[in-house]
N, C-alpha and C positions, 0 to 999 in steps of 0.2 A: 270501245276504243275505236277509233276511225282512222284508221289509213288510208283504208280504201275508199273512193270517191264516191260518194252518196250522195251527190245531187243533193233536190228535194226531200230525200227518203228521211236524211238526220245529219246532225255532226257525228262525229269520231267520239267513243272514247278515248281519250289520252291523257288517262294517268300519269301521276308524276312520282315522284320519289316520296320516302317516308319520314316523318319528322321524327326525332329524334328527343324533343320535348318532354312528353308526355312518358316519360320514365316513371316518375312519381304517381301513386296510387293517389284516387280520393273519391269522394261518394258522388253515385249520379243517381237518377231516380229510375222508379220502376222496377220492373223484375223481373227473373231472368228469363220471364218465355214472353217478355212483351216484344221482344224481337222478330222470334216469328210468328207472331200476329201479324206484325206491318209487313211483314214479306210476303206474307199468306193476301193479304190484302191488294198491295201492289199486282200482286202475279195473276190475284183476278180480278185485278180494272184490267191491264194489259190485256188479257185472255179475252174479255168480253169484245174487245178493238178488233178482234180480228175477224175475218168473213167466216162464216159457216162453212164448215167443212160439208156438209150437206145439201146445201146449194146444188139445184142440178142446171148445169153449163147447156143452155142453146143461143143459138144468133138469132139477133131480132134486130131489125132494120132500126135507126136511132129517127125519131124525128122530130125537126126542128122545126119551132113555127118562130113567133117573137121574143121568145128568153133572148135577151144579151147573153147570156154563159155564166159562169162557167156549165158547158154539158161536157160531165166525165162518161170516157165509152166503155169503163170497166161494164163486164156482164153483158157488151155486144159486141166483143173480140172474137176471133175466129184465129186458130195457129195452123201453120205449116213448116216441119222441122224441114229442110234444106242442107242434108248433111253431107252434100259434095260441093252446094253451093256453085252450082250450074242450069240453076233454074230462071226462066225468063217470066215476065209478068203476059207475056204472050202464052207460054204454057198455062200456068196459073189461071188465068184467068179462064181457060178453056174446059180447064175441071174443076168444076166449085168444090167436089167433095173431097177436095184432094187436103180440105182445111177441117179444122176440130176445132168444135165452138170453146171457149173459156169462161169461165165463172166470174174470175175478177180482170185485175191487171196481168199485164206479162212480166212472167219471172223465171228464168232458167239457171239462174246463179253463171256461174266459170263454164264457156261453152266456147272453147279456142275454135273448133273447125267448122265451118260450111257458115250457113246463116239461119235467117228466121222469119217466116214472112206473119206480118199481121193484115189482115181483112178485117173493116168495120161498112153496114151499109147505111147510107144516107140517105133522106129524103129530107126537103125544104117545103113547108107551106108557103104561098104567097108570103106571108109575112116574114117568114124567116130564108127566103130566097135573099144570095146576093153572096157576099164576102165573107169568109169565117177564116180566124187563124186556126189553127193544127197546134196548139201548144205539146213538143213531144219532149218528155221529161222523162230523158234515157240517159243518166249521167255516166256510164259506163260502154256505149255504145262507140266502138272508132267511126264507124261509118251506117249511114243512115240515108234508105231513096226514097223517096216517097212518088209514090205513082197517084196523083189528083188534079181534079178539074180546076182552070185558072183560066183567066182572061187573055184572049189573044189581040192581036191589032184588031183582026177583023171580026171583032165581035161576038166571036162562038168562043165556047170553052172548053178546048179540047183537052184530055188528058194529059198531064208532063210529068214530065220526069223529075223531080230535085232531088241532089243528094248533099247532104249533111252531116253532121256528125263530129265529132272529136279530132279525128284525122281532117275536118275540113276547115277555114277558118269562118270567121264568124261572121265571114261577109258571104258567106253563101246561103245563110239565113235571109228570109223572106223581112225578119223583122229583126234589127241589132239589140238582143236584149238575151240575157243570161242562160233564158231555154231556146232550145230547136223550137224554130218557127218556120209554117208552112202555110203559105195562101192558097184558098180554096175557094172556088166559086161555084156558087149550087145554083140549078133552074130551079123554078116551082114545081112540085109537082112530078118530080123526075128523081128517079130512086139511083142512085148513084156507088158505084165500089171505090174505096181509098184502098190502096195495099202500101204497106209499109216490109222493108227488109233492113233488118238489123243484123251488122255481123261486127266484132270484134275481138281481143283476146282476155277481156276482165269480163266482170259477169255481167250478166245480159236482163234487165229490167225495164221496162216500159210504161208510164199512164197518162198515155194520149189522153187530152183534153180541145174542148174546143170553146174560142170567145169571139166575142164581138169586139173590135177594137179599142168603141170606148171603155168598155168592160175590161179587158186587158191592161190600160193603160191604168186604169184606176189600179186594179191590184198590183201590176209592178210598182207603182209609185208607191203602194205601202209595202210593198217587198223590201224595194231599193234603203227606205227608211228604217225597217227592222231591222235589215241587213247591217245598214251603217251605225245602229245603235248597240248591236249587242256588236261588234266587230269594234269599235270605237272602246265599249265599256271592259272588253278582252283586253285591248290594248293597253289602258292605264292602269289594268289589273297587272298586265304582266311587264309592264314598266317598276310598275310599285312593288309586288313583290320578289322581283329580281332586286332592287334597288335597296330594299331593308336587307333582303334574305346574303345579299350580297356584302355590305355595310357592316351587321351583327354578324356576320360568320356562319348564317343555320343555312343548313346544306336541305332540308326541307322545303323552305321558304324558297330558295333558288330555282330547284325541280317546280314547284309550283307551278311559278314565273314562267318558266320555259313549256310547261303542259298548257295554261291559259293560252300564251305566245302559238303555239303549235295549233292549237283547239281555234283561233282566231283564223288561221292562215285555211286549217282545212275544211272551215265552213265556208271561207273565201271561193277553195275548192271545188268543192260539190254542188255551192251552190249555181256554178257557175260563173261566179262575177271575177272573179281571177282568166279564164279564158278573155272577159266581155274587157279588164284591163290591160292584157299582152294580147290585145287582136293586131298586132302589127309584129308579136315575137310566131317563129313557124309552129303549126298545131303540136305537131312531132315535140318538141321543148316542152310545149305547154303540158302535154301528155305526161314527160319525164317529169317537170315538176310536180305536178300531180300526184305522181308517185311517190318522189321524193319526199315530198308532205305528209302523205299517208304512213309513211315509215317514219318518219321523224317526230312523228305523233303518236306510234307507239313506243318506240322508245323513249321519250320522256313521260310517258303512263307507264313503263313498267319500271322506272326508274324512282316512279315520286309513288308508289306502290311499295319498292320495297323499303323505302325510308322512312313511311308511316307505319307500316306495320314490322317492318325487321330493323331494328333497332340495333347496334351492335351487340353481344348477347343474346339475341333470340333470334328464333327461327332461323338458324343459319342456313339451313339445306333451303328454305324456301329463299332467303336471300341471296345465296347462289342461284337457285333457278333464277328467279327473276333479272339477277344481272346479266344472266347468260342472254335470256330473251331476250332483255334489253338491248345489248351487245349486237345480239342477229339481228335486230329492228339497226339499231344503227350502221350496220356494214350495208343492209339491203336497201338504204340511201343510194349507197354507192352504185349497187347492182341496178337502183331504178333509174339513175342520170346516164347511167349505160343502157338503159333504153328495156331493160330485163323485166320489169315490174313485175309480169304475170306469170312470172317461174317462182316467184317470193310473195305471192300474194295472198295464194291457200293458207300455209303452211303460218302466216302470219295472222291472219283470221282465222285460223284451228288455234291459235293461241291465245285469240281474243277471246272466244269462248270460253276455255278453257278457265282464264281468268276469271268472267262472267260471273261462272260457277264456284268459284275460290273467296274471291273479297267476301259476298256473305256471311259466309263462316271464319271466315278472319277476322271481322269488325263481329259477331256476334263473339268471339272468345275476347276482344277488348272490352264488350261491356259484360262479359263474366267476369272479368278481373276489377270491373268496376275501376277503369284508367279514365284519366282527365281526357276531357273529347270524345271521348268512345261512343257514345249518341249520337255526337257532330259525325263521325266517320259510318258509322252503321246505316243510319240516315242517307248518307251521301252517297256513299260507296253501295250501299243494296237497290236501292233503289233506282241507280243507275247502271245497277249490273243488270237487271231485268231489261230494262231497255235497250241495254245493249244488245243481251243477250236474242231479245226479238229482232234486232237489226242486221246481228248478224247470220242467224240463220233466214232473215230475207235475203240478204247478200248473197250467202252461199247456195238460196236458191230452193230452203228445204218449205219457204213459209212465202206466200204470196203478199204483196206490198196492201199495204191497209189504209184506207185514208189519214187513219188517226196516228200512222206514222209520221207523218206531215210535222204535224208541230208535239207530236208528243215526246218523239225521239230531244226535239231543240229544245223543249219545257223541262223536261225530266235532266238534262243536260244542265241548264243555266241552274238548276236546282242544288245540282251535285255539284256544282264547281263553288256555289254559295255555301253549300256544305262544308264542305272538304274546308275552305277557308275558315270559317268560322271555327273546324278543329282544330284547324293548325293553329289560333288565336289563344284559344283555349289551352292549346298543349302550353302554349306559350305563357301565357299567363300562371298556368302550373307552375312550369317551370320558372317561373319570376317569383312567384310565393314561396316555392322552398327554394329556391338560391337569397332569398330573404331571412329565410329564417335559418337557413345554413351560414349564414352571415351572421344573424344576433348569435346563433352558439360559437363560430369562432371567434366573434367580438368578447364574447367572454370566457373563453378559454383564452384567450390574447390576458387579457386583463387578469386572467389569475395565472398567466406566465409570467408577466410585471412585474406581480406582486414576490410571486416567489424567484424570479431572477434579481428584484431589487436585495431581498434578504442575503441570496447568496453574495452578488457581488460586495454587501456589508461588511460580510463574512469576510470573503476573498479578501477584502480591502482590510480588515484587522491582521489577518495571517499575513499580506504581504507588509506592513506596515511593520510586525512584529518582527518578519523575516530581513527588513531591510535595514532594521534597527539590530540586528545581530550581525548581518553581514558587516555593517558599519564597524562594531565592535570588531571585528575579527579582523578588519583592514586595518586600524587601529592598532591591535596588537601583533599584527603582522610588518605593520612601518617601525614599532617599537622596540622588534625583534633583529628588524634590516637594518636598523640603525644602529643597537649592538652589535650586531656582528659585525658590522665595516668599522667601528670602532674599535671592537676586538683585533679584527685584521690589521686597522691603523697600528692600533697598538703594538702589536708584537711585531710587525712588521718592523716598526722600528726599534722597539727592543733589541730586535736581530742584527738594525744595522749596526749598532755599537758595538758588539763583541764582533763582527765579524770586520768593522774599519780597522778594531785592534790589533784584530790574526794578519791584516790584509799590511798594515803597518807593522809587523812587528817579522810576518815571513820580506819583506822590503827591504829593514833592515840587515835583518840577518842575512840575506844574498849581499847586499853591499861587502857587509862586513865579514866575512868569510870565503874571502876569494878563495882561499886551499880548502876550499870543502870540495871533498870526493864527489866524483860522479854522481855516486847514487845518492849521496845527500843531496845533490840540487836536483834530481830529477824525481824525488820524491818532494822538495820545498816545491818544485814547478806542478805538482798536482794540488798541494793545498793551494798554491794561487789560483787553476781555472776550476778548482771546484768552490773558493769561494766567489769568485768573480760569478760562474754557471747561478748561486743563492741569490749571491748581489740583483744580477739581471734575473730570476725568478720574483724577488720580490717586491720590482720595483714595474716588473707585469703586471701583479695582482694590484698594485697601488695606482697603477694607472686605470685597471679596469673598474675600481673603487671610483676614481674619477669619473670613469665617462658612465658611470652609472647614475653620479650624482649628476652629471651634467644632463644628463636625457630631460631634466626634469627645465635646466635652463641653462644656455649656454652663457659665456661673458662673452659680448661680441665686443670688438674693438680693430681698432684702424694697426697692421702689420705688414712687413713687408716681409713676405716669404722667401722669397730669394735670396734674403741674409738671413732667415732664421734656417733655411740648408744647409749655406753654405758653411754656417757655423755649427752643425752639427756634423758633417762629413770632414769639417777638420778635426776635430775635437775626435770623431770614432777613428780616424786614420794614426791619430797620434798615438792611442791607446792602442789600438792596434798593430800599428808598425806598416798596415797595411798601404796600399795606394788606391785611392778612392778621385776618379776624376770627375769635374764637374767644370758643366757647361750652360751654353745658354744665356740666360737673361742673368744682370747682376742686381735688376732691383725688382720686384713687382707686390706693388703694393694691393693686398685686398682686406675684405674684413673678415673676422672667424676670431676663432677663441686660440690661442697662440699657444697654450700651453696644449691644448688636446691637440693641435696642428702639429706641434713638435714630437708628440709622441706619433704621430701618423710616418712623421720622417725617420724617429728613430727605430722605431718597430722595421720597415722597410731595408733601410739602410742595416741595421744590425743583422734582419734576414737575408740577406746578400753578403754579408759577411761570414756568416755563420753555414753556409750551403756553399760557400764557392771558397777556391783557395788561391785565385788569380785576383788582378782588380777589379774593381766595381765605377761602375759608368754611372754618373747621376746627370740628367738632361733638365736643364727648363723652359719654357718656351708659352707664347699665349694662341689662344685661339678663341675668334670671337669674343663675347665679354667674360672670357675667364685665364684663367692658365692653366699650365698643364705642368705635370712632373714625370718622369719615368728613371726607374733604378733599374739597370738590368747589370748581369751576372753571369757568368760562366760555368754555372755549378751542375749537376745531372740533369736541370731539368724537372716536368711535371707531368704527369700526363694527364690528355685533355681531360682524360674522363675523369679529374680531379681537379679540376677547374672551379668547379663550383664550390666545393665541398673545402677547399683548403680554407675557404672566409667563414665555414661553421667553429663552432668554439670548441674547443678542445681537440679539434681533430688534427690529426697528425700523420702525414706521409707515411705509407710503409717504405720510402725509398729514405727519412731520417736517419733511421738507425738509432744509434747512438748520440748521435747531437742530442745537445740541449734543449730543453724547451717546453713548455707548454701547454702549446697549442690553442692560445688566446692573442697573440699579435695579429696577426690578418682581420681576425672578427673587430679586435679594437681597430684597426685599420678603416674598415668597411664601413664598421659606425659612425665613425669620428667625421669621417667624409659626406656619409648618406644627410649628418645630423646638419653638415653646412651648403646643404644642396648641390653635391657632387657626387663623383663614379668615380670606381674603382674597379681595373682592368688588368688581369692578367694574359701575356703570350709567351706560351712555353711547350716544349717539348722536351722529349725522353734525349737527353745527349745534347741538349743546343741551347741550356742556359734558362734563364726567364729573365721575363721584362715585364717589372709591375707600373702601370702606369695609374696615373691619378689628374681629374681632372675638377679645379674648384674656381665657380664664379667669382670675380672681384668684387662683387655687391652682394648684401646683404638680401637670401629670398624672402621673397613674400608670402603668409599661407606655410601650408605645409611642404620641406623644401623636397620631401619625396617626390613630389606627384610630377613633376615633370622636369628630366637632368636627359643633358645633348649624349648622345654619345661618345664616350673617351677616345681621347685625339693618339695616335699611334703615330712618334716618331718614326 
């Protein structure tokens, strides 16, 4: 993984997250210890790449005749650690033994205080006299002097000073081009010292090279080209799969995208060519992005890491670690735009190893469980742990830089990210084959649910068929039954009025005709008259609510005028009464309604106002809007509110009655009668202050059901 800027040395590892695919088991080839073979194998190409530990380190003067270049001055380096970083090239140069020859390149890994001086010594034959660049490939270096011969006005080539480096911009280079470039002018013949001092707060690696112009020019231009090919090919990889991964919902394929993305930005890095495009942003920025890059490139490798191998359900503890990491990789963005980088940089390359060491045997327990891709991942992921793993302890300083670092770290790299794909493909594909065939079996589980929900509902549809044909029946002899019995009622109903018009005629006479009857003979003839009159008006309730039972079903609508069908009732109850009943108001008002249930609406009203009060009775009429209105009110105890509603239920009866007659079905027949001709009915009353039933009924015939929408009752 590469966060940290690697120059020439390699890309970054930057894993990404783990797919989540490859759930499903299925057969791969080989067995189980052909794994580590190829890891046995990889670790000794790798091992072979590196310099002999054995090597015994002296300085030898380099010398140049006619090669173009490249001449690398590994194994004619010379070190002086500089650990207060107060040393002059004047001192230096006054103690030669003050320097310790080197074997290969320079590598001290993370080296925050003092500097570092390099010594190489030159000679030019005739032929190879004249102008040489210093290619210094220290991608980690803040600042860099180079103490060498250069062309003056006047023709000699006295020593100079340049400095260079990370912290400097890229116009302080000899040559504008991705590495530290240093012009150098050699006499024939004349044995020459270059010193170099490197200091910075990232790790400290070095391998000076030297070209001849045209020589240089050629290899940058297939630099430039390689560069833009695999950075180009990065690019539509991590367009493409952020673009599916994003589209299909695989959280796999997204991390991918974003590792490729990452892995593209930090070879930009390293290589250099990110400074060589912000040469006009200050170095100090460039640096921070840098860092920011290297961190952002670890956390999406440790993120598409744990996606591919922890899967929800497995390896939890490890997919916590990983997201932790990841986590730290992503805050220490933040820490490196703040300028921190190298307080977070160890501690993030301790964890790249650490990884290094890990994936092997993760991708080796995928293809023990013989998982789809598990070769794709094994493959990818080991073989690019190894390289990493040699990069990174170049990094940290513990392994000198190798040639075969160069392109092997970028080879082994473009390898694994082709890998890694190809599993993700694979898992992909798994999981397209059994979400396929987890398909054909619920297509037919679906289809033997049909079959057996068609039988039930068969079923269902005979039992209700059977059940609706009974209920029928039962409605049936339940109309047959309510129709007797209002028959019944009709019946005796009137049976009763004829013996009771007899008693009613016959105690009528007898008061006439018996003026000397005693006392108590009339005041008992005067209880048989209000106890038949109390039957009379009992059953002439029930016969009315016979009626508006039969009527619910349809009313007779017809053209009346209620105003005389009142006023003809309030005289007609006054007469009988003896009472005084005043009425007021309108003398005609013509609407439609059924006249016979309208009249019981008056008499119900009007007889309960007679019947609760012992003073007169006030009847009003009057219109409002398109209807009219009636109010009966009374001087009688009263009602109380919280019986307001309850007086219009059937049967129910005032505990303030008493004794009076009744019921308790006139109000409800009230309520109906009115509801049934799209009007309200309103009572205001209280305890001591009388009531007043009001009623309010459209002149025209409603439309629809005449419940659903009635004005509010008009309150004389």
């Amino acid at each position: 993984m590469t966060s940290f800027p690697a120059g020439r040395l390699g890309r970054p590892l930057l894993f990404g997250r783990t797919l989540t695919l490859g759930a499903a088991h299925g057969p791969c080839p080989g067995h189980a210890g052909a794994w580590l073979a190829l890891f046995l194998l990889l670790a000794g190409f790798l091992a072979a790449c590196l310099p002999g530990s054995s090597a015994r380190a002296e300085e030898s003067t380099v010398l140049l005749d006619s090669d173009q270049g490249p001449v690398r001055l590994a194994g004619h380096l010379s070190v002086y650690r500089d650990a207060e970083g107060t040393a002059t090239i004047e001192t230096l140069a006054a103690d030669p033994s003050a320097f310790t020859p080197l074997a290969g390149d320079f590598n001290v890994g993370y080296s925050a205080k003092g500097a570092w001086w390099l010594r190489v010594r030159l000679m030019a034959t005739p032929d190879g006299a004249g102008t040489w660049y210093l290619a210094i490939n220290a991608p980690f270096a803040d600042v860099i002097d180079v103490y060498a011969p250069d062309a003056a006005p006047d023709g000699s080539n006295p020593t100079v000073h340049k400095r260079m480096g990370g912290l400097l911009p890229v116009s302080a280079r000899d040559l504008r081009t991705n590495t530290q470039m240093a012009r150098i002018v050699l006499e024939a013949d004349e044995e020459t010292e270059v010193y170099l001092r490197l200091s910075g707060a990232r790790s400290l690696s070095a391998t000076p090279t030297l070209w001849r112009l045209p020589a240089f020019v050629r290899h940058l231009t297939l630099d430039v080209l390689m560069a833009a090919i695999a950075v180009g090919a990065a690019a539509i990889t991590c367009i493409g799969a952020l673009t599916f991964g994003l589209w299909l919902g695989i959280a796999p394929f997204v991390w991918y995208g974003a590792y490729v993305g990452a892995t593209a930005l930090v070879f930009l890095s390293n290589s250099g060519f990110l400074a060589l495009m912000l040469e006009n942003v200050p170095p100090s920025t460039v640096l921070r992005i840098h860092g920011m890059v290297g961190c952002l490139s670890i956390m999406t490798g440790a993120f598409m890491i744990r996606s591919v191998f922890c899967p929800p359900g497995r390896l939890r503890i490890m997919g916590l670690a990983l997201a932790f990491y990841g986590a730290l990789a992503g805050a220490s963005v933040l820490v490196s735009a703040a300028g921190y980088y190298s307080l977070v940089a160890p501690a993030l390359m301790s964890g790249v190893l650490l990884l290094a060491l890990i994936l092997p045997i993760l991708a080796a327990l995928r293809v023990k469980r013989r998982e789809p891709a598990a070769w794709w991942y094994f493959v990818g992921f080991s073989g690019y742990s190894i390289a990493t793993l040699w990069f990174a302890l170049v990094v940290l300083g513990f392994l000198p830089p190798a040639s075969a670092l160069d392109w092997g770290h970028q080879t082994v790299g473009l390898l694994h990210m082709a890998a890694v794909f190809g599993g993700l493909a694979a898992a992909l594909r798994a999981g397209m084959r059994e979400r396929r065939i987890l398909q054909a079996r619920l297509l037919s589980a679906s289809e033997r649910s049909t079959h057996e929900l068609e039988r039930a509902v068969t079923q269902r549809t005979a039992a209700l068929e059977a059940e609706v044909k009974a209920r029928k029946e039962a409605e049936a002899a339940l109309r047959v039954a309510l129709r007797e019995q209002r028959n019944f009622l009709v019946m005796v109903s009137h049976e009763f009025r004829t013996p009771l018009a007899t008693v009613r005629a016959a105690i009528a006479i007898i008061e006439r005709g018996s003026d000397a009857m005693n006392e108590r003979l009339q005041k008992e003839a005067g209880k048989i008259v209000r106890a038949v009159g109390r039957l009379s008006s009992l059953i002439d309730t029930f016969l009315t609510e016979d009626l508006v039972n039969k009527a619910t079903m349809r009313l007779e609508w017809g053209q009346m005028d209620f105003a005389l069908v009142v006023r003809a009732i309030c005289r007609d109850r006054a007469a009988e009464s003896a009472r005084a009943i005043h009425v007021s108001g309108l003398e005609t008002a013509p609407i439609m309604g059924d006249q016979v249930l309208l009249s019981s609406v008056v008499e119900n009203l009007v007889g309960n106002a007679l019947k609760h009060s012992e003073a007169d009775i006030f009847v009003s009429l009057g219109s409002h809007e398109d209807g009219v209105w009636l109010q009966v009110a009374d001087t009688g105890p009263g009602i109380d509110p919280a019986e307001h509603e309850a007086i219009f239920e059937r049967y129910y009866r005032s505990p303030t009655a008493g004794s009076r007659p009744g019921a308790g079905i006139g109000l409800n027949i009230v309520r109906r009668v009115v509801e049934m001709h799209g009007g309200e009915v309103d009572v205001d009353s209280a305890r001591g202050k009388g009531s007043t039933f009001s009623v309010w009924l459209p002149r025209h015939r409603p439309s629809g059901d005449a419940r659903t929408a009635r004005p509010q009752t008009v309150k004389a």
